[in-house]
ChimeraX commands (.cxc) that place a marker at each C-alpha (Angstrom):
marker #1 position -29.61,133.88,-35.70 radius 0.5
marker #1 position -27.35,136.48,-36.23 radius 0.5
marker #1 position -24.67,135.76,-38.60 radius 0.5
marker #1 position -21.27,137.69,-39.50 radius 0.5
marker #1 position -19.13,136.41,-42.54 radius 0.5
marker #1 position -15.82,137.96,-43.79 radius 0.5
marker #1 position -14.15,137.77,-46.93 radius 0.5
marker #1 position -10.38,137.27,-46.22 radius 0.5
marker #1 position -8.07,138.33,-48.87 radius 0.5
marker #1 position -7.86,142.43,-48.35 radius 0.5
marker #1 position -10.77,142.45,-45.80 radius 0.5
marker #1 position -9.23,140.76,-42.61 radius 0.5
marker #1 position -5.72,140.44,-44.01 radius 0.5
marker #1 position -3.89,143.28,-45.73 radius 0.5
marker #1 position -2.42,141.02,-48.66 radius 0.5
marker #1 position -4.15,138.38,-51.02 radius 0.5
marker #1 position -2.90,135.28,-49.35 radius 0.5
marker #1 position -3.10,133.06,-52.18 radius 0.5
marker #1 position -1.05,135.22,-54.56 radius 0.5
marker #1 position 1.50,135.50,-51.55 radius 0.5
marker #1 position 1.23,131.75,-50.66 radius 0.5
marker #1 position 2.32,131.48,-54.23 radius 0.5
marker #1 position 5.45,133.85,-54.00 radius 0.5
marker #1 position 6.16,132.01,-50.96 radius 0.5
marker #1 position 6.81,128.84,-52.40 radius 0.5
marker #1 position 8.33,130.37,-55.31 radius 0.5
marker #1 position 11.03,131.55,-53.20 radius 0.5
marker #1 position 11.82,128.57,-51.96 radius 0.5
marker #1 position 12.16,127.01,-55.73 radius 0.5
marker #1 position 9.08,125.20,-56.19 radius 0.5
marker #1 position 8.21,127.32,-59.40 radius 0.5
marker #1 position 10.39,128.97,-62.32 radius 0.5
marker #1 position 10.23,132.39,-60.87 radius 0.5
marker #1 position 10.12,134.47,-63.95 radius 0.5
marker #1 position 6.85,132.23,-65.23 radius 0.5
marker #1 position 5.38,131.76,-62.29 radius 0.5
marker #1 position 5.51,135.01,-61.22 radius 0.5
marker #1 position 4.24,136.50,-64.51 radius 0.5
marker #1 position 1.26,134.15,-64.52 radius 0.5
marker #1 position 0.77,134.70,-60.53 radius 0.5
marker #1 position 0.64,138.93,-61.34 radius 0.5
marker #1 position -1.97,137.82,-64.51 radius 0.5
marker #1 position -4.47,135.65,-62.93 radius 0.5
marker #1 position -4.28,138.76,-59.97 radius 0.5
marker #1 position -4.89,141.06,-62.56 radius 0.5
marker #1 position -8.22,139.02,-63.86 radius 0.5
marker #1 position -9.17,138.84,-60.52 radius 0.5
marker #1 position -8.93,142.56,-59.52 radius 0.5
marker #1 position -11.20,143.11,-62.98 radius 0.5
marker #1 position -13.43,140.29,-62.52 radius 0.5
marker #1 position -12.48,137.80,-65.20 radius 0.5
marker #1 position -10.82,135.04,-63.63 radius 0.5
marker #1 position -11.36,131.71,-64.57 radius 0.5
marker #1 position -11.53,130.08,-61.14 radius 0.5
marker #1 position -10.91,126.72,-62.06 radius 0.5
marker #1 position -7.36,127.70,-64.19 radius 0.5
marker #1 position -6.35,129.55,-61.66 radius 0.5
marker #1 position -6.46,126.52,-59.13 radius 0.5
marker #1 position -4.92,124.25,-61.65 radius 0.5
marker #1 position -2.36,126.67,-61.80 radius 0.5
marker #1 position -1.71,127.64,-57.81 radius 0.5
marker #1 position -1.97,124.43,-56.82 radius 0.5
marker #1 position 0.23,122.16,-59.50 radius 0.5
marker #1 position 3.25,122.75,-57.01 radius 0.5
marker #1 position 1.65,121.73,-53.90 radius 0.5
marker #1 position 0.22,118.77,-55.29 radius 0.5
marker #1 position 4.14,117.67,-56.69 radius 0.5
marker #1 position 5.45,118.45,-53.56 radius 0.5
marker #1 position 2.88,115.92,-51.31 radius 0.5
marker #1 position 0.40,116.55,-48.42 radius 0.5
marker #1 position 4.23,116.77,-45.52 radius 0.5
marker #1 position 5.89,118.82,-47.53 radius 0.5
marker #1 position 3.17,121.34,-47.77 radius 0.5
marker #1 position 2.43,121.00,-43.90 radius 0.5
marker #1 position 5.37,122.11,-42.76 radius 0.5
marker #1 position 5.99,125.03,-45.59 radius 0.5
marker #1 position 2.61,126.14,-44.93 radius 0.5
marker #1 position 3.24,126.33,-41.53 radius 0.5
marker #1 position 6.47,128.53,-41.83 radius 0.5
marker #1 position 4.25,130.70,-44.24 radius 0.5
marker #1 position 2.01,131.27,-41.41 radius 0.5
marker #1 position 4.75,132.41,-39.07 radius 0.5
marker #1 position 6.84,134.22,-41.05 radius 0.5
marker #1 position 3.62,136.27,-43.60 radius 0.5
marker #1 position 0.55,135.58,-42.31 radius 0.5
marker #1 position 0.80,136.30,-38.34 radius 0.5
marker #1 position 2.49,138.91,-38.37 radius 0.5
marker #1 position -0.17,140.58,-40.54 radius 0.5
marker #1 position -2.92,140.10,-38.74 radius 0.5
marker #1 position -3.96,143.26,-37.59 radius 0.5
marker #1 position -5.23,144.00,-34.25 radius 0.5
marker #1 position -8.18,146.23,-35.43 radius 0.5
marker #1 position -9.01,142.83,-37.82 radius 0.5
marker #1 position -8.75,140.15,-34.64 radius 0.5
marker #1 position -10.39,142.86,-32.71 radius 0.5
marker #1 position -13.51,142.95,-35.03 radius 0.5
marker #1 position -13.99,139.42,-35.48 radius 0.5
marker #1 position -13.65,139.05,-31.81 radius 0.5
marker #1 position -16.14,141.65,-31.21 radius 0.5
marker #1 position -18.77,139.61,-33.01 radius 0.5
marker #1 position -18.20,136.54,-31.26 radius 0.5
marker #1 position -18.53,138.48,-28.35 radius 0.5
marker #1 position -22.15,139.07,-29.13 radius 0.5
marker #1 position -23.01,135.85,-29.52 radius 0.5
marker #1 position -22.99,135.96,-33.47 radius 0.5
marker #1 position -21.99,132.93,-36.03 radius 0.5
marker #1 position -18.54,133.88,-37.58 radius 0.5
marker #1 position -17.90,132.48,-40.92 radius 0.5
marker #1 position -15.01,133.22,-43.51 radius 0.5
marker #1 position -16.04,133.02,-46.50 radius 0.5
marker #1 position -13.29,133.04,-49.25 radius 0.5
marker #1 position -12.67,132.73,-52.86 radius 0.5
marker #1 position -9.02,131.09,-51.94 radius 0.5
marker #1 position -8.54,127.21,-51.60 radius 0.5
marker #1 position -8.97,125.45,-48.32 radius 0.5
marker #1 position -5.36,124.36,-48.13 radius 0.5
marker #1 position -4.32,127.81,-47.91 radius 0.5
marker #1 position -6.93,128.87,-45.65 radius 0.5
marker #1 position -8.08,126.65,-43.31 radius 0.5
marker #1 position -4.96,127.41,-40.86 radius 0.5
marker #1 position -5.96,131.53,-41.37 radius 0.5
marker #1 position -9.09,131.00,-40.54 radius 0.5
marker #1 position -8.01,128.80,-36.98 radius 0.5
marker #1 position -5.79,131.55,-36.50 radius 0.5
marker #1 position -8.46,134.20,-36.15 radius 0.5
marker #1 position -10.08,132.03,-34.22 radius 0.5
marker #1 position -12.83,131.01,-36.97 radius 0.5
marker #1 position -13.96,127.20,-37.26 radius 0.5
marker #1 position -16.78,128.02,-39.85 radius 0.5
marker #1 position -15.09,128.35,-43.45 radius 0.5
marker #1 position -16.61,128.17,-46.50 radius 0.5
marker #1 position -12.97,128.35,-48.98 radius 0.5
marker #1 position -13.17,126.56,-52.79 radius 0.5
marker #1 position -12.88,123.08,-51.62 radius 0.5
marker #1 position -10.30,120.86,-53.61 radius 0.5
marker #1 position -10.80,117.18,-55.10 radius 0.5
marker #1 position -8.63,114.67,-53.72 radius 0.5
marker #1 position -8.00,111.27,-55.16 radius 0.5
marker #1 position -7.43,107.51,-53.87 radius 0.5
marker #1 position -4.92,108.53,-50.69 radius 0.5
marker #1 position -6.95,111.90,-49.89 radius 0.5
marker #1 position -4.22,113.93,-51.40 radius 0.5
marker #1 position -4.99,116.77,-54.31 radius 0.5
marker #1 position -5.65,116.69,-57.67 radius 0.5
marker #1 position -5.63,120.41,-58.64 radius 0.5
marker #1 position -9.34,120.19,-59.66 radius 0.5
marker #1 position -12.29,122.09,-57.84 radius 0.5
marker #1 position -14.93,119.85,-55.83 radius 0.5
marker #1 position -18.16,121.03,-55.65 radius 0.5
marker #1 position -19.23,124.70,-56.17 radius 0.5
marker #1 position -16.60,127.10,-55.96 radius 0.5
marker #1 position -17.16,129.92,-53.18 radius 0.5
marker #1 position -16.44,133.04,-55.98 radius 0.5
marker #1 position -18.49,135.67,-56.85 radius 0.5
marker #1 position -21.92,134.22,-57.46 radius 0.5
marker #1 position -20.93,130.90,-55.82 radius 0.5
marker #1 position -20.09,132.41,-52.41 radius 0.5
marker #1 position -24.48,133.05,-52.46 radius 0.5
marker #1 position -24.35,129.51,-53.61 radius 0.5
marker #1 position -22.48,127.96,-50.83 radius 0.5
marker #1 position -23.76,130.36,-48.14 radius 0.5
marker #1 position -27.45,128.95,-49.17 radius 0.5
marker #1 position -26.25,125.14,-49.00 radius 0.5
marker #1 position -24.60,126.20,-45.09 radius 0.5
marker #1 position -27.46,127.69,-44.45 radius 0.5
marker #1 position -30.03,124.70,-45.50 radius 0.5
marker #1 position -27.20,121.99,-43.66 radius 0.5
marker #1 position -28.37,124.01,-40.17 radius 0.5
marker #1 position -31.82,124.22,-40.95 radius 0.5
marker #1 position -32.11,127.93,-41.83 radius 0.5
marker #1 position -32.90,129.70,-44.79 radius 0.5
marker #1 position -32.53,133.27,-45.49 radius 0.5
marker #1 position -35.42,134.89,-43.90 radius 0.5
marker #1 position -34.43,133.14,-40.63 radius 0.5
marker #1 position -30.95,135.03,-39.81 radius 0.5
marker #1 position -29.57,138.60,-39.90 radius 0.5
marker #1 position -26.14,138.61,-42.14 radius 0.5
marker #1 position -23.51,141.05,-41.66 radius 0.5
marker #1 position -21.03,140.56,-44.71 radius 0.5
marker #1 position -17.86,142.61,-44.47 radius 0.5
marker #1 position -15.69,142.50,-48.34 radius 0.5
marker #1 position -13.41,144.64,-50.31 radius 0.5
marker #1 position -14.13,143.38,-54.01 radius 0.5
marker #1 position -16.65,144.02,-56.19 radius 0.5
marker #1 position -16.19,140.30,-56.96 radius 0.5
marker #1 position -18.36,139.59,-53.95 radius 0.5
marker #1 position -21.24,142.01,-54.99 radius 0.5
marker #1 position -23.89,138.99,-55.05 radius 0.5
marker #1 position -23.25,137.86,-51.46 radius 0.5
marker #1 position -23.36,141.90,-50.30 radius 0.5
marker #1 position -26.48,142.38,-51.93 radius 0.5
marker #1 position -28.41,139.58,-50.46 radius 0.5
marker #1 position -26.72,140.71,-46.75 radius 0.5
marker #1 position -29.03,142.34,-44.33 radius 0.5
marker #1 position -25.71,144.51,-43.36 radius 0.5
marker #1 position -22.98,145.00,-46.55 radius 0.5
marker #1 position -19.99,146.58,-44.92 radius 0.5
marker #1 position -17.49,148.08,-48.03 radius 0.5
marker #1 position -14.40,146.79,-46.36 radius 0.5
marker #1 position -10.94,148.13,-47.51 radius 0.5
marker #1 position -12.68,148.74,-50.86 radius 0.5
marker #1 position -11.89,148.45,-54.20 radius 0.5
marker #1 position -12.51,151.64,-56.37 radius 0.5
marker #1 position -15.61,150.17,-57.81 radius 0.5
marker #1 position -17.24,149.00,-54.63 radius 0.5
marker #1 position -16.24,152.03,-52.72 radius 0.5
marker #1 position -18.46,154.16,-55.85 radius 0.5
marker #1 position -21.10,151.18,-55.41 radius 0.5
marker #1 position -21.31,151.48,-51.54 radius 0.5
marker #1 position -21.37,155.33,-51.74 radius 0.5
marker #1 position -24.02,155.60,-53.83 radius 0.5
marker #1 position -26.12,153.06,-52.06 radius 0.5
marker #1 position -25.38,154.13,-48.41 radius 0.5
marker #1 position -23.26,151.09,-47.13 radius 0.5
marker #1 position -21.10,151.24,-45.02 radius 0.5
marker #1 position -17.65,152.08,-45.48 radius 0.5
marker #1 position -15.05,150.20,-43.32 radius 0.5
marker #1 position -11.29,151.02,-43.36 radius 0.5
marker #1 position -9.90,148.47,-41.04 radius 0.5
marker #1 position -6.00,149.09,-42.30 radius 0.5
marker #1 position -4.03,150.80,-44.77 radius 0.5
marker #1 position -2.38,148.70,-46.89 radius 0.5
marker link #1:1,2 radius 0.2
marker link #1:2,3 radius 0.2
marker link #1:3,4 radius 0.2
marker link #1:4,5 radius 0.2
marker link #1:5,6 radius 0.2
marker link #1:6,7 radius 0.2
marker link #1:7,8 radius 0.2
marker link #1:8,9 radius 0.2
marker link #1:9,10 radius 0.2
marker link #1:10,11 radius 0.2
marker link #1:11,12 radius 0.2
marker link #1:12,13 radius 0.2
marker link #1:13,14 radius 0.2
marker link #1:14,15 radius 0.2
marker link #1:15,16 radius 0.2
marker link #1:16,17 radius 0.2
marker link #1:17,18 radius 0.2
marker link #1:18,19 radius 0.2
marker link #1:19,20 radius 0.2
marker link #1:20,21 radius 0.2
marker link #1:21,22 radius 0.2
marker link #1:22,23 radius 0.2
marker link #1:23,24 radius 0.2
marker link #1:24,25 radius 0.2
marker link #1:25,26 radius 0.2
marker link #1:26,27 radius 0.2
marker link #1:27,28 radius 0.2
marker link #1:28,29 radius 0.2
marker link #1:29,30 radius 0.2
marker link #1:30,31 radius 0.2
marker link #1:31,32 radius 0.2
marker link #1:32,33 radius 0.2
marker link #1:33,34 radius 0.2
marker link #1:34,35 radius 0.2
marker link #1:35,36 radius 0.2
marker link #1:36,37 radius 0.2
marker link #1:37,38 radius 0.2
marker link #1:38,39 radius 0.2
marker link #1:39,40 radius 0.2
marker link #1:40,41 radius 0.2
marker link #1:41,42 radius 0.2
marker link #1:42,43 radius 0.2
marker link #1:43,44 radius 0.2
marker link #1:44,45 radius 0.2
marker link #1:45,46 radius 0.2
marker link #1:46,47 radius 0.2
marker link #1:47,48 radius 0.2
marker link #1:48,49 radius 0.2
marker link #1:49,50 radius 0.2
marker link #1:50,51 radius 0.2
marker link #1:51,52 radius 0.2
marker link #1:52,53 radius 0.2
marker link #1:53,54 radius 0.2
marker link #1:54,55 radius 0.2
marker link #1:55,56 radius 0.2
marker link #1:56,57 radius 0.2
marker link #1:57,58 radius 0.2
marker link #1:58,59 radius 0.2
marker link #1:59,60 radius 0.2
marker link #1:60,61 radius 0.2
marker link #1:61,62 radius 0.2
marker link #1:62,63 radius 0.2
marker link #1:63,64 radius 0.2
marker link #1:64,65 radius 0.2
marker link #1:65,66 radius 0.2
marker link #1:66,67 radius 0.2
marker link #1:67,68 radius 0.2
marker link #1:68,69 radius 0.2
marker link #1:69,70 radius 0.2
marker link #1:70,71 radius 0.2
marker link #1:71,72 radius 0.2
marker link #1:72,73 radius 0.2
marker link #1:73,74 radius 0.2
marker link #1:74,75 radius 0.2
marker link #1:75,76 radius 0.2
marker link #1:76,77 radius 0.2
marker link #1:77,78 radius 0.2
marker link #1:78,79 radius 0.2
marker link #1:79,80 radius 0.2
marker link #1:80,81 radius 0.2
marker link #1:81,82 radius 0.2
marker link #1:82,83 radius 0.2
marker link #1:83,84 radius 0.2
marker link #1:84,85 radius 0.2
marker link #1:85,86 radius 0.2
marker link #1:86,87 radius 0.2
marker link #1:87,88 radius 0.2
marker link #1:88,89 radius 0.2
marker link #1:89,90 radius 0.2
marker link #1:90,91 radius 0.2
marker link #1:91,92 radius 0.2
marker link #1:92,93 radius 0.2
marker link #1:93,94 radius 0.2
marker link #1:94,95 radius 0.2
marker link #1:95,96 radius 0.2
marker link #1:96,97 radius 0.2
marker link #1:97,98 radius 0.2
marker link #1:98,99 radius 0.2
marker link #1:99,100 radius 0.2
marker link #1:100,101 radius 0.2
marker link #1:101,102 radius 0.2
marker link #1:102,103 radius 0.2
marker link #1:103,104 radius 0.2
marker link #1:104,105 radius 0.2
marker link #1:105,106 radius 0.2
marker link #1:106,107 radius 0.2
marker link #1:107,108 radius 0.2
marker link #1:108,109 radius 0.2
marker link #1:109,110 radius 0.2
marker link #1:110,111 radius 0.2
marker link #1:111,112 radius 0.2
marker link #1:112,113 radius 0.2
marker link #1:113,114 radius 0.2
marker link #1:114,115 radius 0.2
marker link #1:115,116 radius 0.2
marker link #1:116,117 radius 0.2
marker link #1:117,118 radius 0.2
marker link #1:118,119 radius 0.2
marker link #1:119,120 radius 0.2
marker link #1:120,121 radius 0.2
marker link #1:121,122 radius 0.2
marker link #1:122,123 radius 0.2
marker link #1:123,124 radius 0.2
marker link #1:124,125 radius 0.2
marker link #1:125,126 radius 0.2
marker link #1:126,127 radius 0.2
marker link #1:127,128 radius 0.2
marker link #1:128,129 radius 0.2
marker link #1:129,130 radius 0.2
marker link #1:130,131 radius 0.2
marker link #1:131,132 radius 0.2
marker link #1:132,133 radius 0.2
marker link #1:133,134 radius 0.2
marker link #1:134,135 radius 0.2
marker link #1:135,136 radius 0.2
marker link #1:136,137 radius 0.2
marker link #1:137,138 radius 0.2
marker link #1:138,139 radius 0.2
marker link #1:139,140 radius 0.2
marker link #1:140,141 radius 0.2
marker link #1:141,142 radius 0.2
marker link #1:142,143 radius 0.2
marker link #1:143,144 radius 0.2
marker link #1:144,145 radius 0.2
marker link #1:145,146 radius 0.2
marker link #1:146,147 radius 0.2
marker link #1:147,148 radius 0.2
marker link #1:148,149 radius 0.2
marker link #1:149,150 radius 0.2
marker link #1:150,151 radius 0.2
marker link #1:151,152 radius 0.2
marker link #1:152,153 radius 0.2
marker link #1:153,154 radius 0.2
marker link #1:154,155 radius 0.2
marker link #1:155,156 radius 0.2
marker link #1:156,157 radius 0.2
marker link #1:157,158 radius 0.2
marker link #1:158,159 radius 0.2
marker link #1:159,160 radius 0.2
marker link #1:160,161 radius 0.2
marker link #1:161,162 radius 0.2
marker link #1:162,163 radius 0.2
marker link #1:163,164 radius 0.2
marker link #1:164,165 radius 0.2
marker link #1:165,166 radius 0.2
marker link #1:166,167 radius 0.2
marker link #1:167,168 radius 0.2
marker link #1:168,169 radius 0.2
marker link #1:169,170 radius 0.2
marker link #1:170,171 radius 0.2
marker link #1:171,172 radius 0.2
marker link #1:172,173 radius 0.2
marker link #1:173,174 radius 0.2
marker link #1:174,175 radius 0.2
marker link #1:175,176 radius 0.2
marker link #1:176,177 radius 0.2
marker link #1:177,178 radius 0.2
marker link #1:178,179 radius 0.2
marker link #1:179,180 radius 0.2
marker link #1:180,181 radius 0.2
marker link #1:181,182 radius 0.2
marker link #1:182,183 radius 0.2
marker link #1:183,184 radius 0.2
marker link #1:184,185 radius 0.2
marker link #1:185,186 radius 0.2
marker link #1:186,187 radius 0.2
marker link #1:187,188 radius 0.2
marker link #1:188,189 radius 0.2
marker link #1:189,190 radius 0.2
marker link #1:190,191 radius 0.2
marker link #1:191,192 radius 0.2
marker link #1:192,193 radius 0.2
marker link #1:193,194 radius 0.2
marker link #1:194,195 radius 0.2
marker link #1:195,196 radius 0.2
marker link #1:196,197 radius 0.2
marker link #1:197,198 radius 0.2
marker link #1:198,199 radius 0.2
marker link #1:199,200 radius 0.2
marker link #1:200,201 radius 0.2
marker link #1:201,202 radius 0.2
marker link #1:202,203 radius 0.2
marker link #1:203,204 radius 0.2
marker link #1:204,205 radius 0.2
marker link #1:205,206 radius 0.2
marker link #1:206,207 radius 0.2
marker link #1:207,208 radius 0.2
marker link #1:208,209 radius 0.2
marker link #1:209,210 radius 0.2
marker link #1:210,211 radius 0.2
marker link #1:211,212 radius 0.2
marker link #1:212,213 radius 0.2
marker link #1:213,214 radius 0.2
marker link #1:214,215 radius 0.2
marker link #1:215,216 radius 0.2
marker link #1:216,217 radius 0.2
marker link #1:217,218 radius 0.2
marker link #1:218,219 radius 0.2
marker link #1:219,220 radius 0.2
marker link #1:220,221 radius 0.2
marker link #1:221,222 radius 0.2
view
């Protein structure tokens, strides 16, 4: 089986979409701007230089959502899709993913960002596999702002990948993996690819790729 998975944040779409989700809402006066933003920019920051604590940092993007109630969310997310999201997506992105459809690969997203932000992404390119950091929910199936499971960042994106991959009956020395990613964050899933593509990269995983002979993908300019 041949398998392509894509990171999402700066690799299909030219903006992170949970920092944007979260100046989204912010906008709209679910958050004190001046805090929220500041702490939005930090937990970026870690992110960009590998540091993040994953589980804060959902605590934190998700403490509005989870005041505001599964309806609420719906319908803002859904305005967030038509008004930031959509209008991003890049032909030369939709065109790649479509191009491995076409050829009869698996298409996967495979994201360090929640699965309330990305699930509707992923449907719009198209994409029903998605591996996203899953949330807990409590009694009525609503969130809690706490991580379930294994969270798919850095080495847990391997982690996850593996568990898909043992769910259909395959392991890793029964598919070919493309992996397309900008971040240096995702250096443990582009190792164990049979195809790393340096998406859109980072400074550090452009040097990285270079000196190892990946390839070097610039789908956009930001």
């Amino acid at each position: 089986m041949k398998l392509a998975l894509f990171d999402l944040d700066h690799t299909l779409l030219p903006l992170d979409s949970d920092h944007t989700w979260g100046v989204f809402t912010t906008a709209l006066g679910w958050n004190d701007p001046v805090e929220f933003n500041q702490r939005n920019d930090a937990f970026y920051a870690h992110y960009q230089a590998g540091t993040l604590d994953i589980h804060d940092y959902v605590r934190f993007a998700t403490r509005a959502a989870l005041e505001r109630g599964a309806a609420e969310v719906a319908n803002t997310h859904a305005r967030f899709m038509e008004e930031v999201i959509l209008p991003r997506i890049t032909p030369e992105a939709l065109a790649l993913v479509r191009s491995h459809q076409a050829a009869g690969d698996t298409v996967m997203i495979v994201t360090a960002t929640n699965e309330l932000v990305t699930r509707p992404i992923a449907q719009a390119f198209g994409v029903s596999e998605l591996i996203a950091v899953e949330l807990a929910r409590d009694a009525t199936g609503w969130i809690t702002g706490e991580i379930s499971g294994v969270p798919s960042f850095r080495e847990g994106k391997v982690t996850r990948v593996t568990h898909w991959l043992s769910q259909h009956g395959l392991d890793w020395d029964s598919v070919e993996m493309t992996f397309y990613s900008d971040s240096m964050n995702d250096l443990p899933l582009l190792e164990k690819a049979h195809h790393p593509v340096a998406t859109n990269p980072d400074a550090r995983l452009r040097q990285l790729a270079t000196e190892r002979g990946w390839r070097i993908l610039e789908l956009f300019q930001e």
